[in-house]
C-alpha positions in Angstrom: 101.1 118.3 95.9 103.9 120.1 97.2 106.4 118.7 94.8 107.0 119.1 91.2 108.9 116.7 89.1 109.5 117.5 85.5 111.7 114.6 83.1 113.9 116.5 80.6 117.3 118.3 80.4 117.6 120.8 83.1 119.6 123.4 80.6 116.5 123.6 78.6 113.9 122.8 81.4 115.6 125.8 83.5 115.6 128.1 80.4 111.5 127.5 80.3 111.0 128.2 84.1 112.9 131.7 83.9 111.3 132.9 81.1 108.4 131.6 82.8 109.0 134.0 85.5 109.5 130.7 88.2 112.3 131.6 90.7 113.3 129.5 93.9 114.6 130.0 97.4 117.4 127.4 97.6 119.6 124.9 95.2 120.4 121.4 96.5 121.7 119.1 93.8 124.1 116.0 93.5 125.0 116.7 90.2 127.4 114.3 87.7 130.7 113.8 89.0 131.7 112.6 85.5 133.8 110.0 86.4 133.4 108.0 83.2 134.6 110.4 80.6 136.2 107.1 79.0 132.7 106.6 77.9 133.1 109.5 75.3 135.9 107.8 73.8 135.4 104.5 74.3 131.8 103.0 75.0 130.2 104.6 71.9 128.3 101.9 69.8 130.8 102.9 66.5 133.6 102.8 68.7 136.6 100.8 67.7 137.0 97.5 70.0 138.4 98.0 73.5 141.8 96.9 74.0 141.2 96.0 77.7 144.4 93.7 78.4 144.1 91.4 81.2 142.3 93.5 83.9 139.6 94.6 81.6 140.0 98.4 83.6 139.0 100.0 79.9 135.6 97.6 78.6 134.3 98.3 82.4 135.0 102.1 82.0 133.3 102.1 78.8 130.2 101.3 80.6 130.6 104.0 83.1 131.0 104.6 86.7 129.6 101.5 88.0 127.8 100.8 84.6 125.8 104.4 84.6 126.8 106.2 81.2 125.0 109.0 82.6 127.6 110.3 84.7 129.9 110.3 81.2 130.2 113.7 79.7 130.8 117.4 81.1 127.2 119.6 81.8 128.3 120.3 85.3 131.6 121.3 84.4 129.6 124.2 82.2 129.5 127.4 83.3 126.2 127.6 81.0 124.6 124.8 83.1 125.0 126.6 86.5 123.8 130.1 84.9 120.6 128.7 84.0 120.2 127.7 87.4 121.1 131.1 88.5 118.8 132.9 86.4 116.2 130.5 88.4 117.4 131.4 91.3 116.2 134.6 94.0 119.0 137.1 94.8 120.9 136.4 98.2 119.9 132.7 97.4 122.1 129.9 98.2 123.0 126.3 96.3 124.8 123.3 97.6 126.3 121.1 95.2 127.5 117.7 95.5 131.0 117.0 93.4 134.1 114.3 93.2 137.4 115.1 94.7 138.9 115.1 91.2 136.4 117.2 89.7 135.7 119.6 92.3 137.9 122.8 90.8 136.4 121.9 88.0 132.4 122.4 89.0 133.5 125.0 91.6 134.5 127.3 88.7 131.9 126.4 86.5 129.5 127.3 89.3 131.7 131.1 90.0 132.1 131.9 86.1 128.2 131.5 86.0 127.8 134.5 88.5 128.0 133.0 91.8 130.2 133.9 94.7 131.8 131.0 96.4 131.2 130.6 100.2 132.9 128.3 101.3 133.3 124.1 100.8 131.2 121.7 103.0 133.4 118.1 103.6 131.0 114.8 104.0 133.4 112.6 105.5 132.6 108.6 105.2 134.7 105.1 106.0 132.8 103.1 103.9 134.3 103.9 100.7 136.3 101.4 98.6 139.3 102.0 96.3 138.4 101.4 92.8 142.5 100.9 92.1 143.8 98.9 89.2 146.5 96.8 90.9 149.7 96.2 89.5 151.4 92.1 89.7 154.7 90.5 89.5 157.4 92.8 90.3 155.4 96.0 90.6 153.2 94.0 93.2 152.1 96.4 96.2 151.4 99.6 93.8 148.1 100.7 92.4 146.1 103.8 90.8 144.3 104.7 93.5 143.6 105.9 96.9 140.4 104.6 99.4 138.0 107.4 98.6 136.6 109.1 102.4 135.6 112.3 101.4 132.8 114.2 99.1 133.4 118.0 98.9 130.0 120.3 98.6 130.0 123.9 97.0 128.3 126.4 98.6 128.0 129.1 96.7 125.5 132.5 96.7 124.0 134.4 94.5 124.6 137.7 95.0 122.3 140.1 97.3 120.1 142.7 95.3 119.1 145.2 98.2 122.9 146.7 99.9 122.6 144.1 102.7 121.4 141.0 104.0 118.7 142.4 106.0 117.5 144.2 103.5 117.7 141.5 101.4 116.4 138.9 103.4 113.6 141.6 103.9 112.3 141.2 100.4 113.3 137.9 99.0 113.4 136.1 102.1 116.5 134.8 101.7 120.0 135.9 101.8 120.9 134.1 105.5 121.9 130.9 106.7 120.0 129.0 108.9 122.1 128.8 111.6 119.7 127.3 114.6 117.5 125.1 112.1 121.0 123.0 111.6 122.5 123.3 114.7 124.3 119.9 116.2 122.7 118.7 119.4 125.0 118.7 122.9 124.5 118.0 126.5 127.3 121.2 126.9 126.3 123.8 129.1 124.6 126.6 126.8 126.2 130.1 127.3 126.5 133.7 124.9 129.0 133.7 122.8 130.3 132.3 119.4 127.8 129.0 119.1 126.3 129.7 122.9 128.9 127.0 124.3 130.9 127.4 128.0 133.6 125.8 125.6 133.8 128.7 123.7 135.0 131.3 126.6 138.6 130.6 126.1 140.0 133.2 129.1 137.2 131.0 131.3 134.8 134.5 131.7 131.9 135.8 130.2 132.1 138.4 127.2 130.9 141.5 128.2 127.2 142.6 127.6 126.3 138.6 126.7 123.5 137.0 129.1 123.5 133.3 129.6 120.8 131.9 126.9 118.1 129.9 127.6 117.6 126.0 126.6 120.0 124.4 124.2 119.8 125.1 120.9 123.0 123.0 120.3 126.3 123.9 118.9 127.2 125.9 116.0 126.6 124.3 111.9 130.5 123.7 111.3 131.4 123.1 107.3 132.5 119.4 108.1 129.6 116.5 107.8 130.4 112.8 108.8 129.0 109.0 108.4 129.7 108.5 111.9 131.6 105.3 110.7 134.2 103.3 113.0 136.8 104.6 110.9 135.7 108.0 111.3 135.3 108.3 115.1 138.5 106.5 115.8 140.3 109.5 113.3 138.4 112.2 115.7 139.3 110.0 118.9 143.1 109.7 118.2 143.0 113.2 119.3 141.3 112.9 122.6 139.6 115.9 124.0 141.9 118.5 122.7 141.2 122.2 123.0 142.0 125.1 120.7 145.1 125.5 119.1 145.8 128.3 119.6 145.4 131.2 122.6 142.9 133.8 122.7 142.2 136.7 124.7 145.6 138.6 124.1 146.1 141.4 121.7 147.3 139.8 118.3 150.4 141.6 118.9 151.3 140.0 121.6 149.5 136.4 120.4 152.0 136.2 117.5 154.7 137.4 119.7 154.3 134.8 122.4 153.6 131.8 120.1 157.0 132.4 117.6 158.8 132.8 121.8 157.4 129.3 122.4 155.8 130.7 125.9 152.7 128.3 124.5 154.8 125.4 124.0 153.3 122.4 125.5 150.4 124.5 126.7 152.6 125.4 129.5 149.6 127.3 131.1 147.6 124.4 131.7 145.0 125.3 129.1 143.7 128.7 130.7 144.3 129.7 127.2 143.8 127.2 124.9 139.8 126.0 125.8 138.5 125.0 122.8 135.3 123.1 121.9 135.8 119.8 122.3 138.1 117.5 119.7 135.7 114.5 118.7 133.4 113.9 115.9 130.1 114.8 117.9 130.5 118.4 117.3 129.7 117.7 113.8 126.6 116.8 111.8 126.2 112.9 111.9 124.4 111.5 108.8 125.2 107.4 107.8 125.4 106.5 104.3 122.7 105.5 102.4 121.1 102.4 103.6 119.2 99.7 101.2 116.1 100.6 103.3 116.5 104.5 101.2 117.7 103.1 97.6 115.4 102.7 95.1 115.3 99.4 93.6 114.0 98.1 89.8 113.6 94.3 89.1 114.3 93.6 85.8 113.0 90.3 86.0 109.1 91.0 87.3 109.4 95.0 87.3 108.6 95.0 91.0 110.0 98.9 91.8 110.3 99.5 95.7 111.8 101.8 98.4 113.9 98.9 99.6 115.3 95.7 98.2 112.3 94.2 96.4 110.9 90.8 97.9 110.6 89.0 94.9 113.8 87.2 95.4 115.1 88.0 92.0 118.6 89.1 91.2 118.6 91.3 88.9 118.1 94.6 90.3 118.4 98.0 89.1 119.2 100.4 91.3 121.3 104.4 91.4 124.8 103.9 92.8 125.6 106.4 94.5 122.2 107.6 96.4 122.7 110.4 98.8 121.3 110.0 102.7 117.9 111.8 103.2 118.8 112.8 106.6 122.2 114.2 104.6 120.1 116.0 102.0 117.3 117.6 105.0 119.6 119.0 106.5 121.7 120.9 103.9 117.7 121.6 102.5 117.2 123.4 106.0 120.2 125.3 106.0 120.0 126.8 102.9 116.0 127.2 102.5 113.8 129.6 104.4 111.0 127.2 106.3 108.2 126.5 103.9 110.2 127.7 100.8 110.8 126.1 97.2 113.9 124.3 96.4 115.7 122.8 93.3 117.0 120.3 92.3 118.3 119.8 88.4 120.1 116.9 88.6 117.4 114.8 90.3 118.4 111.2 90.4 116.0 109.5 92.5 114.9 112.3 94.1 116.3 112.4 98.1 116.5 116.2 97.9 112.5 116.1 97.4 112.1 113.5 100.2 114.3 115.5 102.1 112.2 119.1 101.6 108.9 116.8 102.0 110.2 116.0 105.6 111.1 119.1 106.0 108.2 120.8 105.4 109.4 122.9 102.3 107.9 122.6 98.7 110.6 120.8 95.6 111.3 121.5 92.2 113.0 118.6 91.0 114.1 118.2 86.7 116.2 114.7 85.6 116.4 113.7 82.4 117.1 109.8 83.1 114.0 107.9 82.3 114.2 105.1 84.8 115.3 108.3 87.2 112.2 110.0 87.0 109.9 106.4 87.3 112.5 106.3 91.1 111.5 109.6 91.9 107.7 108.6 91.4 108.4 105.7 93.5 110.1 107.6 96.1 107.6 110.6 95.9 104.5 108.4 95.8 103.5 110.2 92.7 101.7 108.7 89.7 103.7 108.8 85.6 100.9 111.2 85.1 102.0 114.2 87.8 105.2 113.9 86.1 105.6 117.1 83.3 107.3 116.0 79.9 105.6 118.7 78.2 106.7 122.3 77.5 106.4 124.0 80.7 106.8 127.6 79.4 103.3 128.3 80.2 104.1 127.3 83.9 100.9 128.8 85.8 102.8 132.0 87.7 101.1 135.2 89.1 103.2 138.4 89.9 106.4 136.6 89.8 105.4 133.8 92.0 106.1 130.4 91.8 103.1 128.9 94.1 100.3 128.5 91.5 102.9 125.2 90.3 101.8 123.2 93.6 98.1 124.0 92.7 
């Protein structure tokens, strides 16, 4: 079995595994976006009765984003949270973290108090989102509270290298690196030297010098922008046409800044000798749809029939996690971030797609939710029987010389 699932809170579960002497190549989570913070105040069984007026906005908060109290509260806005997972964690390691657009300074920090150095921000762009706006009527008809959701910002932070340099410290832990050619976007582009081997990239239209031509096609560069690959989404990209670089390269950046603020690159006036770019559409970046019903699990509360896939049954009242992550989504952010064949976690579980994702993969997964019906999903998902899952101490985890290994045993 080359994935471990273990039902209880990650803060204390994580606590166990370092002292435990468990450490992990990667971190890929979707962890709470706690949007329902009104459930603190308001859907607590002593809590005074809900004003709600004539929408009812408040009595539906109360339950939670989409009737899940679990994303109420604030453990991923915890610095303490995230350093537990970095004490988990090998040095040079990476972890990529699912958050809200509202709440994203807010885990971003978190994550960077708790000792981690913040790379950079992936961007999962998607046109199927709805806007959860509370609309306004009679004279203030038109207005609302909110905007049509198209975007979920990732964190990808690092923790820091042990050995002086990336080599050295891919050398020993190995990791420390991203995985540039395991994630790199497929193209029928002629494949060149150069930043991302692309003939797009040669911007003066000649080789660099000392660069040979490079076999096959490995595909373009990993960019920090993911996509649905919805209408909505291409038509944005497609608006632009086949646009080139913005800018001219190939000059000394004396005279670049001196031509641009002289307008000599106005209307690229030199017919794009110096402005040739990779290409301006959406297929440059990493495609991945949404998830469909055929990855959700679903939970019939009627005849307890608990599927991949909308149950047969033909009941109606189904259980299922709202906001479920792609696999293909979740593989490849596993494979940039996780050397081939390494362990990665997950504390903040749900159903378990960053498992199914290192499973396809090829990678072992240590995954920790603390959700009941959660962890019975993830056994669902995982093909695993209630009885591989640990609810147990695991402080005396199985580990020899530091390794995690003897856990898949």
């Amino acid at each position: 079995m080359n994935a471990r699932v273990i039902h209880g809170d990650c803060t204390v579960i994580l606590r166990q595994l370092f002292l435990a002497g468990v450490r992990v190549d990667a971190v890929c989570t979707d962890a709470p976006y706690h949007l329902a913070s009104i459930v603190a105040r308001l859907g607590q069984p002593d809590s005074a009765p809900i004003q709600s007026g004539t929408t009812g906005v408040y009595a539906r908060s109360s339950q939670g984003f989409m009737g899940q109290q679990w994303d109420g509260g604030d453990v991923a806005f915890r610095p303490e949270t995230w350093r537990r997972v970095f004490e988990v964690i090998k040095p040079g390691a990476y972890l990529v973290a699912f958050a809200a657009t509202k709440g994203y300074h807010r885990m971003a920090c978190a994550i960077e108090d708790a000792g981690f150095e913040i790379r950079d921000m992936l961007s999962w762009l998607y046109g199927t989102g709805f806007p959860k706006s509370h609309n306004l009527d009679g004279e203030h008809e038109g207005k609302g509270t909110a905007l049509k959701p198209a975007v979920e910002p990732i964190v990808f932070a690092q923790k820091p290298i042990s050995e002086g340099s990336v080599l050295a410290n891919t050398a020993r832990w190995g990791v420390g690196a991203i995985n540039i050619d395991a994630c790199r976007i497929p193209t029928d582009e002629e494949l060149k030297a150069g930043a991302g081997k692309l003939w797009s990239h040669y911007r003066a239209g000649t080789e660099p010098e000392g660069q040979d031509p490079q076999g096959g096609k490995p595909g373009r560069w990993p960019a920090n922008l993911l996509h649905d690959g919805s209408v909505e989404v291409l038509e944005a990209f497609a608006a632009y046409g086949e646009r080139g670089a913005l800018a001219p390269v190939g000059e000394r950046a004396a005279d670049k800044c001196r031509n641009v603020y002289n307008g000599s690159f106005k209307g690229n006036g030199d017919n794009g000798a110096s402005f040739q770019g990779d290409s301006g559409t959406a297929a440059r970046f990493f495609y991945s749809s949404k998830a469909t019903q055929g990855e959700r699990i679903f939970e019939c509360r009627e005849c307890g029939a608990h599927t991949i896939g909308k149950p047969s049954c033909g009941h109606t009242d189904l259980r299922t996690h709202p906001t479920v992550k792609p696999i293909s989504l979740m593989e490849w952010l596993v494979k940039l971030v996780c050397p081939a064949g390494g362990l990665v976690l997950d504390p903040f579980a749900g159903t378990g797609t960053t498992a199914a994702a290192a499973r396809a993969a090829g990678m072992q997964s240590l995954s920790i939710e603390a959700d009941e019906n959660h962890v019975r999903d993830i056994a669902v998902r995982l093909g695993l029987d209630l009885s591989q899952i640990t609810t147990a101490e695991v402080a005396a985890l199985p580990v020899e010389n530091g390794s995690q290994m003897d856990m898949f045993a």
